[in-house]
PyMOL CGO cylinders between C-alpha atoms (Angstrom):
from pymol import cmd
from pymol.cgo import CYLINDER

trace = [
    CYLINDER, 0.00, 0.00, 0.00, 1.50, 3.79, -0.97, 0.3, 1, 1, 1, 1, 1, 1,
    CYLINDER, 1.50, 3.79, -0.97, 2.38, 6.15, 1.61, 0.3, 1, 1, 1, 1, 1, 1,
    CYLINDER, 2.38, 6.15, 1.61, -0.81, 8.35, -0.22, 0.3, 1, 1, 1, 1, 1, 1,
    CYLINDER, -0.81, 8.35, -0.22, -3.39, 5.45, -0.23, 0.3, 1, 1, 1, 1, 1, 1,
    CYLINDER, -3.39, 5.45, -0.23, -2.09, 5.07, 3.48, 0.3, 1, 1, 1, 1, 1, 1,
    CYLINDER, -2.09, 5.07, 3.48, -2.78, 8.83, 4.36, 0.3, 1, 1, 1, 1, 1, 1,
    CYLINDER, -2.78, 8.83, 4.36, -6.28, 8.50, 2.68, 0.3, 1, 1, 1, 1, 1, 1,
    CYLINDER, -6.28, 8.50, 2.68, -7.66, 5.43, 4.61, 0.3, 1, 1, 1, 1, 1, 1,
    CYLINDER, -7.66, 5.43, 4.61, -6.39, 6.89, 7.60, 0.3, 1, 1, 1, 1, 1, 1,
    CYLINDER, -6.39, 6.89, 7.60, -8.93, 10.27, 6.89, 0.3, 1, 1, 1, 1, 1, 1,
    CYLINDER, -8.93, 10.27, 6.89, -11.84, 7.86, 5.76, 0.3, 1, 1, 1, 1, 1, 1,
    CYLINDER, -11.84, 7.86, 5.76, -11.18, 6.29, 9.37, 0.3, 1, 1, 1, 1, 1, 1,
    CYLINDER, -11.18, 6.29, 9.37, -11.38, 9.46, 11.28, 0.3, 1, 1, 1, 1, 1, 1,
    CYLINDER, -11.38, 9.46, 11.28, -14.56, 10.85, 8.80, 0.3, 1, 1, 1, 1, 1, 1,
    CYLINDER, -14.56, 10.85, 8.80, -16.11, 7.59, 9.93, 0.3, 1, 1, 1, 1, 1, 1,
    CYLINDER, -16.11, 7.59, 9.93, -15.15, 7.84, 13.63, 0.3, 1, 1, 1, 1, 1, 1,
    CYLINDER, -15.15, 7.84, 13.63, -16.63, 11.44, 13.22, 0.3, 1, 1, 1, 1, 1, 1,
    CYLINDER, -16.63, 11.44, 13.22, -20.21, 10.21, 12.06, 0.3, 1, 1, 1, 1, 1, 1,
    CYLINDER, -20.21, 10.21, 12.06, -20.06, 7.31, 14.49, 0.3, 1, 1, 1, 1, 1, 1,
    CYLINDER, -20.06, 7.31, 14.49, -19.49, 10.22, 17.68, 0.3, 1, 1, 1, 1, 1, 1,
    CYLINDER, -19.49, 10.22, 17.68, -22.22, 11.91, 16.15, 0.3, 1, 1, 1, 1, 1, 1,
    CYLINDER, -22.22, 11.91, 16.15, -24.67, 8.94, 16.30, 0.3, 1, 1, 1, 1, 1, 1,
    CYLINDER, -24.67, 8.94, 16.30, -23.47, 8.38, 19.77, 0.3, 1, 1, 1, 1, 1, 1,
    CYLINDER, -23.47, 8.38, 19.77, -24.49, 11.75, 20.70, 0.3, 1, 1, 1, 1, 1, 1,
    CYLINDER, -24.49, 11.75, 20.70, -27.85, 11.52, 19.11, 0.3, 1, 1, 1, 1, 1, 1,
    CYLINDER, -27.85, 11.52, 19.11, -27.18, 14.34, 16.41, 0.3, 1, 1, 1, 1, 1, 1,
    CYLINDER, -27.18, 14.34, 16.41, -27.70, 14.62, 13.08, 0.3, 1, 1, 1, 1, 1, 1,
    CYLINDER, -27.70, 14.62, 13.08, -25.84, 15.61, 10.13, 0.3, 1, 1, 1, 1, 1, 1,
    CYLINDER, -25.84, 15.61, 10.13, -28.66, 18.05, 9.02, 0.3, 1, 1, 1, 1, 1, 1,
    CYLINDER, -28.66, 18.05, 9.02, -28.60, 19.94, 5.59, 0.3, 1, 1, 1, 1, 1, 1,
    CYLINDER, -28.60, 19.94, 5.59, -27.27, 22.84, 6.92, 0.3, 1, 1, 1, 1, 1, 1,
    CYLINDER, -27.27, 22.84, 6.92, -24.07, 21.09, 8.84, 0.3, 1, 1, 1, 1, 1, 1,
    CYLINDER, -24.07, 21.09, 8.84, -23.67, 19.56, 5.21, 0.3, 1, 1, 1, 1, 1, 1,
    CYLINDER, -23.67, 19.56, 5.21, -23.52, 22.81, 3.85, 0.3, 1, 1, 1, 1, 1, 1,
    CYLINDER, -23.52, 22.81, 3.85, -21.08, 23.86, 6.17, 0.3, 1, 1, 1, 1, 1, 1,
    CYLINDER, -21.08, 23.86, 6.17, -18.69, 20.90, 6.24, 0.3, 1, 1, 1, 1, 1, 1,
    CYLINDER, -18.69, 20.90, 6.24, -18.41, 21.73, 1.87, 0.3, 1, 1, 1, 1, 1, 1,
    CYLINDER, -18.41, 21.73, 1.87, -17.79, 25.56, 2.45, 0.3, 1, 1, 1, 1, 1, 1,
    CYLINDER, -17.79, 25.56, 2.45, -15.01, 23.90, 5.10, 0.3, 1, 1, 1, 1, 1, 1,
    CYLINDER, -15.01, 23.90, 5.10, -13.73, 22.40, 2.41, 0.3, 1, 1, 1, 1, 1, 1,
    CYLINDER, -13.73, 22.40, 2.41, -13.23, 25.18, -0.05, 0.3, 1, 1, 1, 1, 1, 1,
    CYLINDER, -13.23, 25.18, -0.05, -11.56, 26.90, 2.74, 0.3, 1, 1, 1, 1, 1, 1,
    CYLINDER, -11.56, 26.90, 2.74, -9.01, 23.89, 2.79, 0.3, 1, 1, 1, 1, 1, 1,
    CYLINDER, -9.01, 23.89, 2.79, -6.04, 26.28, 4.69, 0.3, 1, 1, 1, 1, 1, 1,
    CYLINDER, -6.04, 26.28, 4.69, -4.74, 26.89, 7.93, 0.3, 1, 1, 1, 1, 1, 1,
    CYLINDER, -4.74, 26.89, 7.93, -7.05, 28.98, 9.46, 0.3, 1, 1, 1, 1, 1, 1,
    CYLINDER, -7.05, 28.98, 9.46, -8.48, 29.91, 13.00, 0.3, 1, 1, 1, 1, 1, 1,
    CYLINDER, -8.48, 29.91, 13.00, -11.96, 28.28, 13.98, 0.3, 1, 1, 1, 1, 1, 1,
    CYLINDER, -11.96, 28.28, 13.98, -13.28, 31.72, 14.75, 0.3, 1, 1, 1, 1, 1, 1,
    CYLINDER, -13.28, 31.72, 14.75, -12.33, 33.27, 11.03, 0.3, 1, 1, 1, 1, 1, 1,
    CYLINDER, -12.33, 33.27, 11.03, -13.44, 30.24, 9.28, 0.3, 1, 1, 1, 1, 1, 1,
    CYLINDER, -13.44, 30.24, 9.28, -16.79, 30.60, 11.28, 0.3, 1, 1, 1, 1, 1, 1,
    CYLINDER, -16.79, 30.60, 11.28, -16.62, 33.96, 10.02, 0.3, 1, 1, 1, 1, 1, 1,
    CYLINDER, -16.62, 33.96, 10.02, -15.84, 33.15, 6.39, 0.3, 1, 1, 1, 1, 1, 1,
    CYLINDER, -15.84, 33.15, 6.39, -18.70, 30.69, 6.46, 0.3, 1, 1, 1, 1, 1, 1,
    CYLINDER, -18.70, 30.69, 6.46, -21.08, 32.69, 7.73, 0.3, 1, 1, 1, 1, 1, 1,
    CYLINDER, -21.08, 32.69, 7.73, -20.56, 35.27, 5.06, 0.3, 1, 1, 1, 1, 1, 1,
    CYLINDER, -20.56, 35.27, 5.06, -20.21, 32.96, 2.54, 0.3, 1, 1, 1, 1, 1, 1,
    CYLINDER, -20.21, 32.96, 2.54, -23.65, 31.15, 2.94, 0.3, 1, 1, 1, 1, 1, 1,
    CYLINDER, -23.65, 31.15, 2.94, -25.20, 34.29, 4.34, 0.3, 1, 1, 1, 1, 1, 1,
    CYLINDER, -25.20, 34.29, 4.34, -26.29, 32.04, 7.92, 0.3, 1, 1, 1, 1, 1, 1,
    CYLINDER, -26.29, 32.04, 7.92, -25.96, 34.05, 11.06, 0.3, 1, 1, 1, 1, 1, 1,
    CYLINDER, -25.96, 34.05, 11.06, -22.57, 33.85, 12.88, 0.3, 1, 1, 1, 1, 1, 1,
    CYLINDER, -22.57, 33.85, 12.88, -24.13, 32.92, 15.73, 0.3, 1, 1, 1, 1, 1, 1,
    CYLINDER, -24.13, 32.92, 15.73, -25.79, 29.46, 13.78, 0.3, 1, 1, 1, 1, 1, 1,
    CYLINDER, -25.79, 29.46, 13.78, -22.50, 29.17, 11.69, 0.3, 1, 1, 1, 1, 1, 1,
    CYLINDER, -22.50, 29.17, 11.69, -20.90, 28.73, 15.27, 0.3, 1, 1, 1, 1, 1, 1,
    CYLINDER, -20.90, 28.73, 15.27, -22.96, 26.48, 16.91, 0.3, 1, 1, 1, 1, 1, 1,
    CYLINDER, -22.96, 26.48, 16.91, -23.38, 23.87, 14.29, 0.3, 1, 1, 1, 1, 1, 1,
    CYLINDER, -23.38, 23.87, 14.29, -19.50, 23.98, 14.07, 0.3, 1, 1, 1, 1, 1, 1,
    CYLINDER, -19.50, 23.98, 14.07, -18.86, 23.35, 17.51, 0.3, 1, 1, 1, 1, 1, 1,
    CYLINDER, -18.86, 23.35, 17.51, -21.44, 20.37, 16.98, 0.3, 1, 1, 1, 1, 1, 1,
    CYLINDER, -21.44, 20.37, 16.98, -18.87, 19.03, 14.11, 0.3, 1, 1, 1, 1, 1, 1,
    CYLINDER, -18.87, 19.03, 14.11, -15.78, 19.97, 16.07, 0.3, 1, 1, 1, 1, 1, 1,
    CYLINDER, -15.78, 19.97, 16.07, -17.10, 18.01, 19.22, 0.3, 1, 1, 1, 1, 1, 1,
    CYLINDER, -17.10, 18.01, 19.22, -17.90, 14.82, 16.58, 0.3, 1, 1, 1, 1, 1, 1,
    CYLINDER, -17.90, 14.82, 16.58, -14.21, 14.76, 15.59, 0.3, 1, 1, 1, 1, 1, 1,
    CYLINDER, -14.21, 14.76, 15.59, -15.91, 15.64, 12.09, 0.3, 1, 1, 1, 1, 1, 1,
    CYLINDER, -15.91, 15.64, 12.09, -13.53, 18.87, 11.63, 0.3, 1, 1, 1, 1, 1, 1,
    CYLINDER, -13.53, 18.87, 11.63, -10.69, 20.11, 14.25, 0.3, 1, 1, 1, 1, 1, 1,
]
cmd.load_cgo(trace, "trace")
């Protein structure tokens, strides 16, 4: 197995660790945490978990506030860091 293919499984492991936390904790991964998990990934750099709350609440035009909260949800899931 490459080194890449390695790296790859090892993400699908933690994604899947992530949605298995979340069933464990009874929430769900609603349309609107979906839409925030793909603006996450657009963002795809270094950046603080307040500015990229920031950046995704102006990009989707969702209150900060909302942005936040469901973000913490994902962040507690292992879903993002």
């Amino acid at each position: 197995m490459l080194v890449s293919e390695r790296n790859e499984l090892k993400m699908l492991r933690g994604r899947l660790a992530g949605l298995e936390n979340m069933v464990k904790l009874g929430l769900r991964l609603t349309e609107k945490k979906r839409m925030i998990l793909r603006e996450i990934v657009k963002i795809s750099g270094r950046t603080t978990f307040t500015s990229a709350v920031d950046r995704v609440s102006r990009e989707l035009s969702i209150p900060y506030s909302t942005v936040k909260w469901n973000m913490m949800q994902l962040r507690s899931c292992g879903l993002i860091i």
